[in-house]
C-alpha positions in Angstrom: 3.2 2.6 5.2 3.4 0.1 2.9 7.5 -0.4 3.1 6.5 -1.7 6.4 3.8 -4.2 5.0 1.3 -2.1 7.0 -1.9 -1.4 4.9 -3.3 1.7 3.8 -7.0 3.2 5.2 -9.7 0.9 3.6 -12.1 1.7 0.8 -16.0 1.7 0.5 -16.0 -1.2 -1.3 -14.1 -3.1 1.4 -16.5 -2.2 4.3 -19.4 -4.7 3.3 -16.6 -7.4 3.4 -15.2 -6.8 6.1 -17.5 -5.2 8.7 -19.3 -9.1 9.6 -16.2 -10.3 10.5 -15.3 -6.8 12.2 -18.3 -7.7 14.8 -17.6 -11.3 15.2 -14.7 -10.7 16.8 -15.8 -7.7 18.3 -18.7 -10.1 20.5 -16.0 -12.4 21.3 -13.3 -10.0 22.2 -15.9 -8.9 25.0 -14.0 -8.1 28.5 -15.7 -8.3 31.5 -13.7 -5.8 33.4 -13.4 -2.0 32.5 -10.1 -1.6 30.8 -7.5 1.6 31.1 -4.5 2.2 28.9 -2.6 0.5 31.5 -4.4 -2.7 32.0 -4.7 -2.5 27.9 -0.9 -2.7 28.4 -0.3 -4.9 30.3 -2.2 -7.3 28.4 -0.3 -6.7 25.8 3.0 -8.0 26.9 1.0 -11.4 28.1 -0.1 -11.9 24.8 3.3 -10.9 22.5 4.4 -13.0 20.4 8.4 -13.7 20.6 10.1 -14.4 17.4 11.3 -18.3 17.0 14.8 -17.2 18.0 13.9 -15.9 21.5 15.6 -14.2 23.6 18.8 -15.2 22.0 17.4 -13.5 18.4 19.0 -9.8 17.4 17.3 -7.0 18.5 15.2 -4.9 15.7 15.9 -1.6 14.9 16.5 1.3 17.0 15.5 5.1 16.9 18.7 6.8 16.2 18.9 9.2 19.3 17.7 7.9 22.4 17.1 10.2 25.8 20.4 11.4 27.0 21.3 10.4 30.8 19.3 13.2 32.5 15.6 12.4 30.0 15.9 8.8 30.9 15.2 9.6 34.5 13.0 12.3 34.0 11.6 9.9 31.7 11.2 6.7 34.7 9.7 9.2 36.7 7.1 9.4 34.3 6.5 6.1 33.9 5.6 5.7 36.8 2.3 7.3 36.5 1.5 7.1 33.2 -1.6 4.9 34.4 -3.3 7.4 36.1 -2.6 10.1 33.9 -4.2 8.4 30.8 -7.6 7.8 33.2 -10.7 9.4 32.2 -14.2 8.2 31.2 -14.2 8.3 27.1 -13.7 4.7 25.1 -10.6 4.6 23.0 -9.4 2.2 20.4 -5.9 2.4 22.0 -4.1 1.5 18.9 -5.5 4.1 16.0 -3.6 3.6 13.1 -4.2 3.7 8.8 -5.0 0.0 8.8 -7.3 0.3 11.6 -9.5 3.3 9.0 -12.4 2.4 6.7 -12.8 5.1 4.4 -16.6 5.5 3.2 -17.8 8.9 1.0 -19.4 10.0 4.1 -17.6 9.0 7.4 -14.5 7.3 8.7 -14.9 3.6 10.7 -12.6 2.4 12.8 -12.4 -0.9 13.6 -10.0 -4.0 14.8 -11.1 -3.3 18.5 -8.9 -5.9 20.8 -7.5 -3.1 23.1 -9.9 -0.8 23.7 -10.3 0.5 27.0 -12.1 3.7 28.7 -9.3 6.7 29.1 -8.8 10.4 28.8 -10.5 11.9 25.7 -7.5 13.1 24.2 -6.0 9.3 24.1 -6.5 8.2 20.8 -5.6 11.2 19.2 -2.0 11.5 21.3 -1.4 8.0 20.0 -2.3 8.1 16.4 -0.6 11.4 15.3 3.1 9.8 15.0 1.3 7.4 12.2 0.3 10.6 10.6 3.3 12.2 10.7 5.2 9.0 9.4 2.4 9.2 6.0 3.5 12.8 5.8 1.3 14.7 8.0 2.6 17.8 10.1 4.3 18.0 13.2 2.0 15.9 15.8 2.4 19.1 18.7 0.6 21.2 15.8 -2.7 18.7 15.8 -2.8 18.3 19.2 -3.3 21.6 20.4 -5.4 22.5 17.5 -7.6 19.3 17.9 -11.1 20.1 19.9 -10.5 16.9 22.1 -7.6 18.1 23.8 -8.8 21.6 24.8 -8.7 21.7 28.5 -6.3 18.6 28.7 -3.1 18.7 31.7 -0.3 19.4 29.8 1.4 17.5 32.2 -1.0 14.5 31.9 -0.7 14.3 28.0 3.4 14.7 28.5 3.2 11.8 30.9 1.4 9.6 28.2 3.0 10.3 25.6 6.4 8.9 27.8 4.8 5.8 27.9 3.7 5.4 24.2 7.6 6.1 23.4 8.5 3.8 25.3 6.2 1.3 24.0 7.3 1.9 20.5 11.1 2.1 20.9 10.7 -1.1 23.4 8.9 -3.0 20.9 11.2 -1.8 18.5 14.4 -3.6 20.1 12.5 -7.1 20.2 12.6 -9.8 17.6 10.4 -10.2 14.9 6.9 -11.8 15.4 6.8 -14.7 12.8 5.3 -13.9 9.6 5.9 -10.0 10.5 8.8 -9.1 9.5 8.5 -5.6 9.0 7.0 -4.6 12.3 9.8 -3.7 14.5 11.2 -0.8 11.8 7.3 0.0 11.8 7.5 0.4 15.7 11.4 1.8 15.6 9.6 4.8 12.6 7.1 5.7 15.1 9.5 5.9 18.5 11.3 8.2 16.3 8.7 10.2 15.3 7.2 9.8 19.4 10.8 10.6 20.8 11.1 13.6 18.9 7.6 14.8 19.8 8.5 14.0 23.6 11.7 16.2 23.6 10.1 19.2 22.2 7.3 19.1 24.7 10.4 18.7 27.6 13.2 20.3 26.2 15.2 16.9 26.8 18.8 16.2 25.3 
């Protein structure tokens, strides 16, 4: 993580620090509708921030296979209802990462809250494991199935999701660099790997 200027889970010691500032923006990030995964994404792309090249900068980097011909249709077809597939009643962070963990003796916090919406149960944990996997951890399909959360999930539901969070990532990946981030697209580009190769073992896709 940290070749991509993305910071490790945070201590103890950094939890009395930080956790004040944690709520104040928690109480003004207050939305007064209830938020999915796809309203969540949606306001994502109003609020991104476009390198000061534009349009005209070069793209980031890429994973190095995308879908062949026949998985990017199959994959549109997903798309188009990845919305309803993530619904469900359970609030999710919807953007579980290291950074986002405080790491106590006793308990794991999350925090860093802007997107969270209500979703399936088994959202946060679909959308976290490629970070885990990029730190070292094992395959994502592994966790999943074991993971108590996603007992009971549609197969075809959590397949449909996890379209759309490839997409996200290798998307992202392709765009210019925020200011002052430079590292983030070949953090987003790790993950769409990681993501795409997930999503062609769950569909058998070339």
């Amino acid at each position: 993580m940290a070749e991509f200027g993305i910071a490790p889970p945070r201590r103890n010691a950094q939890l009395s620090r930080g956790g004040k500032a944690d709520q104040q923006r928690r109480g003004r990030r207050r939305r007064r509708r209830t938020r999915t995964p796809a309203s969540a994404a949606r306001d994502r792309r109003a609020n991104r921030v476009v390198g000061p090249a534009g349009r005209g900068a070069s793209p980031g980097r890429t994973p190095a296979r995308r879908p062949g011909h026949r998985g990017r249709h199959a994959a549109g077809r997903l798309l188009a209802r990845w919305g309803a597939a993530a619904e469900g009643e359970a609030l999710v962070h919807a953007d579980l990462r290291a950074d986002n963990l405080l790491l106590t003796p006793d308990r794991v916090v999350v925090v860093d809250w802007p997107w969270a919406c209500v979703a399936a149960p088994w959202f946060d944990l679909l959308s976290m494991l490629p970070s885990v996997r990029l730190q070292g951890g094992p395959p994502p399909e592994a966790l999943f199935e074991d993971h108590p959360v996603a007992r009971g999930a549609d197969r075809h539901d959590v397949t449909t999701a996890l379209a759309a969070l490839t997409g996200f990532f290798v998307w992202n990946a392709r765009q210019p660099a925020p200011p002052g981030l430079p590292a983030l697209r070949a953090f987003q580009a790790a993950h769409g790997e990681i993501a795409l190769e997930w999503l062609r073992m769950r569909t058998g896709w070339e």
